[in-house]
Every structure is written in structure tokens, then in C-alpha cells.
C-alpha positions in Angstrom: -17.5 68.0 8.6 -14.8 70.2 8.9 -15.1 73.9 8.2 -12.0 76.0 6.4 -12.1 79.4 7.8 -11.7 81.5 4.2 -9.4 84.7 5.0 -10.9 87.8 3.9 -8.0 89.0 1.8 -7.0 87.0 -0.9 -3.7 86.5 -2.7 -2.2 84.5 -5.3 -1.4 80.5 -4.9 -4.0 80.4 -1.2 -3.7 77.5 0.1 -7.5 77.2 0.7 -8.0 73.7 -0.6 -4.5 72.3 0.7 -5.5 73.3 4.3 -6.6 69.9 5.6 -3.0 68.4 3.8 -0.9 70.6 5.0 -2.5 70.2 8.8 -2.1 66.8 8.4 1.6 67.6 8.4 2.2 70.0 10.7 3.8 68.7 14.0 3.2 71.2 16.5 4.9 71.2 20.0 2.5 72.1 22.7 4.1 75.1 24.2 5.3 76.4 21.1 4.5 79.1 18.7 3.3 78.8 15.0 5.3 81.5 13.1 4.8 82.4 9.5 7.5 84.0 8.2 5.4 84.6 4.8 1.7 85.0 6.2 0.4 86.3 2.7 -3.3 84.9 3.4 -2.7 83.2 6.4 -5.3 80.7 5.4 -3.3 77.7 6.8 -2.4 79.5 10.4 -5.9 80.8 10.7 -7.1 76.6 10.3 -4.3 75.3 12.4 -5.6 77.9 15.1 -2.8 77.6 17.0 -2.9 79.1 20.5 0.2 81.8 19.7 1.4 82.9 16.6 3.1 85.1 14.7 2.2 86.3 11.3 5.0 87.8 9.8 5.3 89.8 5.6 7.2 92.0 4.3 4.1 93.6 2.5 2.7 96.3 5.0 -1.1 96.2 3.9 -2.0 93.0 4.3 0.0 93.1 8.0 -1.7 96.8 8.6 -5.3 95.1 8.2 -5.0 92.6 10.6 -3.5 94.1 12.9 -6.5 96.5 12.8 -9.1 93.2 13.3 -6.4 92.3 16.1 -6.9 95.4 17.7 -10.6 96.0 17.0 -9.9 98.7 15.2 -11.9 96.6 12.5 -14.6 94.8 13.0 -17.5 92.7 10.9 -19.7 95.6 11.8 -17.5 98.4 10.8 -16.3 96.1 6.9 -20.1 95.6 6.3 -20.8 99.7 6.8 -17.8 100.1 4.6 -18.5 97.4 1.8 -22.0 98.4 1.9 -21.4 102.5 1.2 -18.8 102.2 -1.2 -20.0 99.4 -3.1 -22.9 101.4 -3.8 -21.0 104.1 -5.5 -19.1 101.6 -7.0 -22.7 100.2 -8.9 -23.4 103.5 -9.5 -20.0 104.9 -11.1 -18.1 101.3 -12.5 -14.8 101.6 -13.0 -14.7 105.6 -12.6 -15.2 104.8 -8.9 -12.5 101.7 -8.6 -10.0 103.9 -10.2 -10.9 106.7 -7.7 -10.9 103.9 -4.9 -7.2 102.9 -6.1 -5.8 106.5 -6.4 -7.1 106.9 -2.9 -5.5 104.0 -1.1 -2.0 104.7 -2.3 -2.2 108.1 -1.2 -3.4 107.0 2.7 -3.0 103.1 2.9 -6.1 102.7 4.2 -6.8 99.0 5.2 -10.3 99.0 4.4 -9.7 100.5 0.9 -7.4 98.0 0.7 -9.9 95.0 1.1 -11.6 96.8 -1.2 -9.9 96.6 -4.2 -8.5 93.7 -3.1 -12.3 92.1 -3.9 -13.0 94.2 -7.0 -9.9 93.7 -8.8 -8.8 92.0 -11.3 -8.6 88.3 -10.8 -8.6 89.3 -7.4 -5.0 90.2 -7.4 -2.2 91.9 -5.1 0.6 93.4 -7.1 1.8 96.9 -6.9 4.5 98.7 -8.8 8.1 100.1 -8.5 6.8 102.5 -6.4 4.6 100.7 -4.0 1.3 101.6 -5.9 -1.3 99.0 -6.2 -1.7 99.1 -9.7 -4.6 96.3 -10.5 -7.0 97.2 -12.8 -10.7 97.0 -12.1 -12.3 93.5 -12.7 -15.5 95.5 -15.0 -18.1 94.1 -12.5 -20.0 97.4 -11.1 -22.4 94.9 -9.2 -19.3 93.3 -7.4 -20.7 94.0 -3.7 -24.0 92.4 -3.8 -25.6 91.6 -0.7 -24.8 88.2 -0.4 -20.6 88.8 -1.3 -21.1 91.6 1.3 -22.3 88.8 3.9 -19.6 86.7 2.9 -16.7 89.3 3.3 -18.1 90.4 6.9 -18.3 87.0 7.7 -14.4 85.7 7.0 -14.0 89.2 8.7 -15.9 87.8 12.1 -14.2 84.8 11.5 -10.2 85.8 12.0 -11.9 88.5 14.6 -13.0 85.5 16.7 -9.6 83.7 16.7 -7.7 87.3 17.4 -10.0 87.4 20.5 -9.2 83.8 21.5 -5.4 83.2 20.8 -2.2 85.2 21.6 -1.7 86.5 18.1 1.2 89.1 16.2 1.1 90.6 13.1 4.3 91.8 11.9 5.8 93.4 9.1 8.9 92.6 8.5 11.4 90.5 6.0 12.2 86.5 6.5 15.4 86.7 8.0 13.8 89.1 10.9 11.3 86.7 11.5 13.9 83.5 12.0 15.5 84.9 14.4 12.7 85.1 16.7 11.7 80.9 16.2 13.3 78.1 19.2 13.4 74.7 19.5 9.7 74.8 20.8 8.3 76.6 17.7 6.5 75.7 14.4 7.9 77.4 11.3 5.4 77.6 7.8 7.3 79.1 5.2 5.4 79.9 2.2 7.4 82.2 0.1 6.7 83.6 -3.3 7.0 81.1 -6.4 9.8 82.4 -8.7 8.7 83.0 -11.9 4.9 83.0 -11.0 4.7 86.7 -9.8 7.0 89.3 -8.6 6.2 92.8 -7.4 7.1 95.9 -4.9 6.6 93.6 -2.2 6.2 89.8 -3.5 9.7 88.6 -5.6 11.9 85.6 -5.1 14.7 84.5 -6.9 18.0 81.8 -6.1 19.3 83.9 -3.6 16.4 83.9 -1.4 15.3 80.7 -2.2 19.2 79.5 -0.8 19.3 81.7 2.0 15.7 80.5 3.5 17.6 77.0 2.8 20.3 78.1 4.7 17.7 79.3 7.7 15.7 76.3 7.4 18.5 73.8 7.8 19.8 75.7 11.1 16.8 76.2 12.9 15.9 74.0 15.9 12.3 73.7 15.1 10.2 71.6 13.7 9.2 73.1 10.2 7.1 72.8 6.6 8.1 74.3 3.7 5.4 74.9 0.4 6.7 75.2 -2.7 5.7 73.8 -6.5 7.2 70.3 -7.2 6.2 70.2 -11.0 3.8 71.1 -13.7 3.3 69.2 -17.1 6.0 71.9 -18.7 9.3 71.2 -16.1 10.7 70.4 -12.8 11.6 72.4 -9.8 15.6 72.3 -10.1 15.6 73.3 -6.5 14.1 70.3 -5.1 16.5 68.7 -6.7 19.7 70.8 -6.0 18.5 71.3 -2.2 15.2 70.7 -1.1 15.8 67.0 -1.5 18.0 67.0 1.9 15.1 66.9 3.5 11.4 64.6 3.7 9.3 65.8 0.6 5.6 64.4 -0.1 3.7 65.6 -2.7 -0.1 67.1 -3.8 -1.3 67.4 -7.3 -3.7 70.8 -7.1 -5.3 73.0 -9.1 -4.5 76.6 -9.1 -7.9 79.3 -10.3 -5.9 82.9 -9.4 -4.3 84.6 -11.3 -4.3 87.0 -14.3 -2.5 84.2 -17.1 -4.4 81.1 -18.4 -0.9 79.1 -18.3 -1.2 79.5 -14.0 -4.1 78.3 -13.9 -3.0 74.6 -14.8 -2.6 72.1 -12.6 0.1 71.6 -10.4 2.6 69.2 -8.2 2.7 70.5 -4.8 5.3 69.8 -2.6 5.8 69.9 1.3 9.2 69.8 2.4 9.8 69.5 6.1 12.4 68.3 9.0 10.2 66.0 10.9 9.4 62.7 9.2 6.1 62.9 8.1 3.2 61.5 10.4 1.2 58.3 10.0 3.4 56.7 7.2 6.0 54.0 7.5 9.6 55.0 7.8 10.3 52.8 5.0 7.9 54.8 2.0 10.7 57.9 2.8 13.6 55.4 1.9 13.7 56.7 -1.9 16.7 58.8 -3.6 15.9 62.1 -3.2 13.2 61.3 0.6 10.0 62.1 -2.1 7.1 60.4 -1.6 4.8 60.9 -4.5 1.0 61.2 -4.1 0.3 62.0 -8.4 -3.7 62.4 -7.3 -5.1 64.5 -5.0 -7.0 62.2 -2.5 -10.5 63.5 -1.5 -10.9 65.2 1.8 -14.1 65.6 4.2 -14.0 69.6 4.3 -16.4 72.4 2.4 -14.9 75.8 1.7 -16.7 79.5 1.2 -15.9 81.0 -2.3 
């Protein structure tokens, strides 16, 4: 049975139970590089465990913390010390403490404090303000660091420190269009950019701009690639599937989505994969439709176990 390495950051629409889909997918080239051009949890690259990569966002914490596991500047040893102190306090003070935590981290950026908050916020969300503060509010769960969520954290921790040691891995900060331009024929591309209309922050926003330029990128580029994006939901289409996206091979996921802070995103939801290559192990002939979408309405069991 497959296990799905769990990143230890988490962020909104991870991809934690599409993994084994979307690496089903994903038509690798064995020289190349897989490049995310939108790493937000990087749950899919860390599973594809691709000999070199390059992890690319335009937010600088989540880059700044693992490019401090890449370098060993953290490690499981030094999270659990950390998780272990401050969560403490954290039982001991509530919310005073998370508040004191959050002022803290905006001042210095400090990766740790990052994760921190990160795993005793609200909903477990990443949004920051006009400004660049993180501005989630505390999730009201002193008791948040227990031993056994301590264990856990350290252990996604060791797990993403193990690949850094065994792969040829970047972490860069740095918008989408940057990142294009360092992809060849030889590469793998995984864009998972921001759903418009879902969230939007300092660092995460997307509107049709975006969404047409990375169209623009997409259908130029030389390699192979797989787009993410939302395909429906029992309220409305995605126009841009069907103003765009539809150029190229499309099959879709129903899923179920549990983060975030509004009961409406938390319904389920049509996922689509849009991609260049024609997608492996089905007959030419299923991708003959009007618009190349191959519908799967149920999501099919798969033979993998996930960590919370």
C-alpha cells in the first residue's frame, strides 16, 4: 500500500487525496525536471519524488521554510524542540499566546513561527493582509500541540527532509512567469494556481488576466505539462474550460474539499486536469468528444492511506 507523504505546511485546496490521480497523469521525461510554478503545499511534487525539481511561489514563507529543511537549517529534531516549548505556553496562555506568536512572525518572518501558526490557526489557513501580515485568527484550541500532533508534525518534517537529502531540489520565490522561463522541452510543468473567487490575499489572488496569460505560457511551452483547476460544483461551471482550457485533453475527479474558513467551500467538487500529452492508459478514442473532456462523475477508490 502506497504511502502519501503529508507536507508539513498546509494550505487551502491540498491536493492530498488527488495525489495518486494526478501521478497517474503525469508524464515525466527521464532527464527532465519537475517544476512547480505554484508549489503552495507541494504535496503532489513531494509524492512524484522526482529526481530534480524546482519549487517555485510567489509567497516567501512557505519558500523561506523549505529552503531552511533544504539546507538543514531545520530539521525534525530542531521542529519538535520548537513545537514542544512553545506549545507549552501556548496550553498555558490560549489565545494571548497565538496572538503574541502572530505579532512576532510578522515582525521577523521566522519560518518556524510560521509553521506554527500555520497549525494553530484557524481552519488551518494562510492568508495575510494588504500589508503582508498574516492575519488568521487563533483556532480557540490551547491543547493544539499535544504529543501525538507534535509527532506527526516532526514526522512530515523528516519526511520532505529525507527527499531534500536524496534529490536535486530548489526552492524559489518568485512569480509564474519567472518560473516559465526556466522549463525545456525535457521538463515537467504542474501548475496549480489559485482558484478565483475561492481565496485571494497579499500573496495568493487570481483573476482572468492571470488565468489567460498562464494560458498563453502553457500553450507555448515545449514540455509536457498538467494543469489543476475546478471543473464544476452543483452551483455553476468553470467558463474558462470552456473559453480556453478546452484546447487541450481535460479528465475529470469529483472531490471533496474540508479547508477552509466558509461552509459553501467545503462542498464537493469537479476537478479537472488539463494537460498537453494525451492522457495515459485510455483509448485515443474516449478523448474524441467536443470540448477533449472525459468525465469521471465518481471518484474511483484508490489503494493509498494518508496522515491527518
Amino acid at each position: 500500500m502506497a504511502r502519501i507523504i503529508v507536507p508539513p505546511i498546509k494550505t487551502q485546496g491540498i491536493k492530498t487525496k488527488l495525489v495518486p490521480w494526478i501521478k497517474n497523469h503525469a508524464q515525466m521525461k527521464g532527464s527532465g525536471r519537475w517544476i512547480e510554478p505554484f508549489m503552495g503545499s507541494g504535496v503532489v511534487g513531494f509524492n512524484i519524488r522526482p529526481d530534480k525539481a524546482i519549487f517555485c511561489d510567489n509567497n516567501p514563507h512557505i519558500i523561506k521554510f523549505y529552503q531552511e529543511i533544504n539546507t538543514g537549517k531545520i530539521t525534525a529534531g530542531i521542529v519538535r524542540n520548537f513545537l514542544e516549548k512553545e506549545g507549552a505556553i501556548l496550553r498555558e496562555q490560549g489565545k494571548e499566546f497565538y496572538y503574541k506568536v502572530r505579532e512576532r512572525f510578522n515582525d521577523s518572518h521566522e519560518p518556524l513561527d510560521f509553521l506554527f501558526l500555520n497549525r494553530s490557526c484557524f481552519n488551518g489557513m494562510i492568508r495575510f493582509n494588504r500589508k503582508g501580515g498574516f492575519n488568521v485568527p487563533f483556532n480557540h484550541k490551547p491543547e493544539r500541540f499535544s504529543k501525538s500532533y507534535v509527532t506527526k508534525i516532526v514526522n512530515q518534517v523528516k519526511s520532505v527532509q529525507e527527499l531534500c537529502k536524496l534529490n536535486q531540489w530548489e526552492f524559489i520565490c518568485q512569480d509564474f512567469q519567472k518560473t516559465f522561463t526556466l522549463a525545456n522541452k525535457e521538463d515537467f510543468i504542474y501548475c496549480d494556481p489559485p482558484y478565483a473567487g475561492r481565496h485571494a490575499d497579499y500573496f495568493n489572488s487570481w483573476d482572468d488576466e492571470k488565468d489567460k496569460e498562464l494560458f498563453k505560457l502553457l500553450s507555448q511551452t515545449k514540455a509536457n505539462f498538467i494543469l489543476s483547476t475546478w471543473h464544476s460544483n452543483e452551483y455553476r461551471e468553470n467558463q474558462r474550460i470552456k473559453d480556453y482550457w478546452s484546447n487541450f485533453h481535460i479528465v475529470t475527479q469529483s472531490h471533496f474539499y474540508h479547508l477552509g474558513a466558509k461552509e459553501k467551500n467545503r462542498k464537493p467538487m469537479l476537478e479537472a486536469l488539463v494537460m498537453n500529452n494525451l492522457p495515459p492508459k485510455m483509448p485515443p478514442t474516449l478523448y474524441k468528444t467536443e470540448r477533449h473532456i472525459q468525465p469521471q462523475l465518481l471518484e474511483t477508490p484508490n489503494n493509498y492511506k494518508t496522515e491527518s
